[in-house]
C-alpha positions in Angstrom: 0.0 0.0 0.0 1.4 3.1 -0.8 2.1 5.9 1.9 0.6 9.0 1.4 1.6 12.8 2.3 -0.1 14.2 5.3 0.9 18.1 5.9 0.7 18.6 9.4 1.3 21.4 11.5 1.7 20.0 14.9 3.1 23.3 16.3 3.4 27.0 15.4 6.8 26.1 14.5 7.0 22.6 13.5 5.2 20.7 10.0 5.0 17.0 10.4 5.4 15.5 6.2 3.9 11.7 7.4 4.5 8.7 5.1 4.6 5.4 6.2 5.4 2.2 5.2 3.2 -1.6 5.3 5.8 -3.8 7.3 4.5 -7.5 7.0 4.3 -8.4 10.9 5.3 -5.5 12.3 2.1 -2.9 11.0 2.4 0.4 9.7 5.6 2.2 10.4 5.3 5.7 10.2 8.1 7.8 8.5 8.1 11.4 8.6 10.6 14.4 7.9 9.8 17.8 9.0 9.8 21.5 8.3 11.1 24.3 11.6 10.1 27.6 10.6 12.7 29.3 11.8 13.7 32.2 10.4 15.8 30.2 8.2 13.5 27.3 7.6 15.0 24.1 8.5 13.8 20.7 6.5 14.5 17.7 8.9 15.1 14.2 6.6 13.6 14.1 3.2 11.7 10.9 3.2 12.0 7.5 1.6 13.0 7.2 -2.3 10.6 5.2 -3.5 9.5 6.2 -7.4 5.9 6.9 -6.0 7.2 10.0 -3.9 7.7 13.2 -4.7 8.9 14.8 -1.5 9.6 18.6 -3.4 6.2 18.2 -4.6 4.9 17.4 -0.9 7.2 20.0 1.0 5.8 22.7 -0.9 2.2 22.6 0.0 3.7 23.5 3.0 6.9 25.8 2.4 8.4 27.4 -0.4 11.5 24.7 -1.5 13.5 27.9 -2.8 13.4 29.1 0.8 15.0 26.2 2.5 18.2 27.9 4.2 19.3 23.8 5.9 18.6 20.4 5.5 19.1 18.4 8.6 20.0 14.9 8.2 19.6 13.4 11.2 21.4 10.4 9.6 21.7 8.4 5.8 19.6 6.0 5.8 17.7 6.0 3.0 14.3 6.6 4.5 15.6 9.3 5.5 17.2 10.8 2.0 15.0 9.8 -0.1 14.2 13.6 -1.4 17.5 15.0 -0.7 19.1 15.5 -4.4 15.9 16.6 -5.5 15.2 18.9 -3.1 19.1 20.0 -3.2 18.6 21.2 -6.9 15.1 22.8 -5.6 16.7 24.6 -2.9 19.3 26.3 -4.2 21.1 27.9 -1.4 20.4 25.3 1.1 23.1 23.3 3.2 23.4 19.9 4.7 24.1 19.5 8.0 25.2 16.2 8.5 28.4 14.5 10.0 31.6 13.6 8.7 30.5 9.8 8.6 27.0 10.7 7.4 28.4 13.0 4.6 30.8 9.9 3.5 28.2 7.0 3.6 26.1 9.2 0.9 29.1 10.4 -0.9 29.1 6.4 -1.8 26.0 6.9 -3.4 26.4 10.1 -5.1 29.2 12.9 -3.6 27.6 15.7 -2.0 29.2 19.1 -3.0 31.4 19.6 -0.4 30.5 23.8 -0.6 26.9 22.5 0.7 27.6 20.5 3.7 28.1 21.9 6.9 29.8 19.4 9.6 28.2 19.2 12.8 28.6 16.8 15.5 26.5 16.3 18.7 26.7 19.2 20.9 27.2 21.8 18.2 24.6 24.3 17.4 23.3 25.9 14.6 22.0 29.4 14.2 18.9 29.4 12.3 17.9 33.1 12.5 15.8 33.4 14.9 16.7 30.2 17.1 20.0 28.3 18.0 19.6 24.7 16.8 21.6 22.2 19.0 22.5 18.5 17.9 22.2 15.5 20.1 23.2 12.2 20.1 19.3 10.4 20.9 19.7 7.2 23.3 18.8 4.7 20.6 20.0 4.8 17.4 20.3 2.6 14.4 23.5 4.7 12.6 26.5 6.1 13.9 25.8 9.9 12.3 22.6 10.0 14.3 22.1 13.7 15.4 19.0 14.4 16.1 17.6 18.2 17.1 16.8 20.1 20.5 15.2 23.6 19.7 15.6 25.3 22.9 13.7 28.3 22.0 9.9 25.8 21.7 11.2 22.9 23.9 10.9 20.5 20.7 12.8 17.4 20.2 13.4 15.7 16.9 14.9 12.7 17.8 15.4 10.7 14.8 14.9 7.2 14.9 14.4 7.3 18.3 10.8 6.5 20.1 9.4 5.1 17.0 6.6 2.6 16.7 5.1 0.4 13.7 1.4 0.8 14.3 -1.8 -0.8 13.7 -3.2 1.3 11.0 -2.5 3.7 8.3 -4.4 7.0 9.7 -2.5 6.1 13.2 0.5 5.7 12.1 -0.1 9.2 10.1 -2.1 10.7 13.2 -1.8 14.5 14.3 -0.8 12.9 18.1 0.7 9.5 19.3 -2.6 10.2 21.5 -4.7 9.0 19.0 -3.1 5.3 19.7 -4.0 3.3 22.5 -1.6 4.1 25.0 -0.6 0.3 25.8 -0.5 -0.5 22.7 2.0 2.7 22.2 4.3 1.3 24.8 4.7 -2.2 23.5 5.3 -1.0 20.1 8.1 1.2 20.8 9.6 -1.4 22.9 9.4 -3.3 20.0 10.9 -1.0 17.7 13.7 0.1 19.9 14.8 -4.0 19.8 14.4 -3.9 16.1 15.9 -0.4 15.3 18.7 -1.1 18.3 19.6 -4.3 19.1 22.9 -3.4 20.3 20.9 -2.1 23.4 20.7 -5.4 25.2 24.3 -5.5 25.2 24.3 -2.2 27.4 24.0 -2.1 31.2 20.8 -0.7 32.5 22.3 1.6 34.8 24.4 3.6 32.2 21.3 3.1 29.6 19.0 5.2 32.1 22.3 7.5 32.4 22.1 8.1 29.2 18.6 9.3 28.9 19.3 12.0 31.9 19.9 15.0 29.4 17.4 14.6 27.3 14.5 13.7 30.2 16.3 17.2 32.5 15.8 19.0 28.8 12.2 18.0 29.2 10.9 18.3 26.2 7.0 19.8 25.4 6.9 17.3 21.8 8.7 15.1 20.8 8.7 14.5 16.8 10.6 11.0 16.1 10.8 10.1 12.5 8.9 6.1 13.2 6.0 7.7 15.4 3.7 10.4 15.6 4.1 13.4 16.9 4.6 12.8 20.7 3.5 15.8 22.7 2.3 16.8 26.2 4.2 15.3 29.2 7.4 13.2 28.1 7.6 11.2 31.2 5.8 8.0 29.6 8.1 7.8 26.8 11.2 8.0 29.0 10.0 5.6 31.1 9.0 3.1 28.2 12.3 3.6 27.0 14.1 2.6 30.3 12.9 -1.1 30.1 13.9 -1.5 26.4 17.5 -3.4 27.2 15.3 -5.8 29.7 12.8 -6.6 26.6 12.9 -9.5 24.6 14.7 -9.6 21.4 13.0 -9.4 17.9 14.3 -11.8 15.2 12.6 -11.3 12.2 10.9 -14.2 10.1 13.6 -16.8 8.2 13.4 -18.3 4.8 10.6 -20.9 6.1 8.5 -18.5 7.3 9.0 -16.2 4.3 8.2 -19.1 1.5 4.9 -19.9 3.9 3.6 -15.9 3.9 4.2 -16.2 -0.2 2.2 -19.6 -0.2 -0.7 -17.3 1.1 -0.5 -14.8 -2.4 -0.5 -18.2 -4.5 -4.0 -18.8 -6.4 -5.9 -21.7 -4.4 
């Protein structure tokens, strides 16, 4: 089934682009990118690549592509870039922040004018204007140029992979609020994610796991945006708390060969 474009302005400052993709046994896994209209507007990740998208097309029902001052890659994965070329030829004057890693995995795809990438690693900041911009490494992660975004002028976190979770359904998984999910089934589902997305996390000690969640939980943030789950807003103390049993929770493996020739028995003609 194919995603489809929902412009969303979950804040005065933030535009939520949700797409998502059908993952056999897993659901619907939301995957947005997003638009901070700072005085120079910020696109966060530009969306998967499939040939169906048009992510230029979709970013500007809700901002002008020619007035896109930085693209924030929060990391290379291709769900994440799927738009970026595009939108780099639509844009002008914009620049990629990314990392020195993230900049050289998609130079092995196609090199990125080194004139239009600006470096910048977790605890650097970037002036956007009319806000300062600060990068942050989020406490799961599926890439090692993960930088997500604190705005400390709104109290908004974009954290990337981070707190995502494959839902149920298409309109949840493209929903204006996570609080349009069932909030149990919320909490099992990014538990599930984070052991899909992270499974170097049950390798971790719990102790220095929760440690690591400390800065963002004292930064407190009013919404969260994570790039796997709708927008997450209100107060974050759930999600943090969620996130602290994800080393103790069992391990996904996914379905083998067996299980993969049975699910295409089901699409044979009887």
């Amino acid at each position: 089934m194919r995603g489809i474009y929902a412009h969303l302005r979950a804040s005065q400052d933030v535009s939520v682009l949700a797409d998502y993709l059908e993952v056999p046994g897993l659901g619907f896994l939301p995957v947005n990118a997003f638009v901070i209209h700072a005085a120079q507007p910020v696109v966060v990740d530009t969306g998967l690549g499939l040939p169906d998208r048009d992510f230029v097309a979709a970013l500007a029902e809700v901002i002008d592509p020619a007035d896109v001052a930085w693209i924030w890659l929060t990391h290379p994965d291709r769900d994440h870039t799927g738009g970026l070329f595009a939108l780099l030829d639509a844009a002008p004057h914009a620049r990629v922040v990314t990392t020195f890693v993230g900049a050289g995995v998609m130079s092995a795809e196609r090199p990125l004018p080194l004139d239009r990438i600006y470096l910048l690693n977790p605890g650097q900041s970037l002036e956007a204007g009319d806000r300062r911009l600060t990068g942050f490494r989020p406490p799961l992660f599926d890439n090692p140029a993960t930088v997500g975004v604190l705005d400390t002028s709104t109290g908004t976190c974009l954290s990337s992979d981070c707190f995502g979770a494959p839902l149920p359904t298409a309109d949840l998984a493209t929903a204006r609020d996570a609080a349009a999910a069932d909030q149990d089934d919320l909490r099992a589902a990014q538990l599930l994610w984070a052991t899909v997305d992270s499974p170097w996390m049950h390798a971790v000690d719990p102790a220095k796991f929760a440690a690591s969640l400390a800065p963002l939980r004292d930064f407190a943030p009013c919404a969260i945006y994570s790039t796997h789950s709708p927008p997450l807003t209100g107060d974050s103390a759930a999600v943090f708390d969620t996130l602290l049993g994800a080393p103790q929770a069992s391990p996904f493996t996914g379905p083998d060969q067996a299980a993969l020739e049975a699910m295409l028995r089901q699409f044979e003609p009887a």
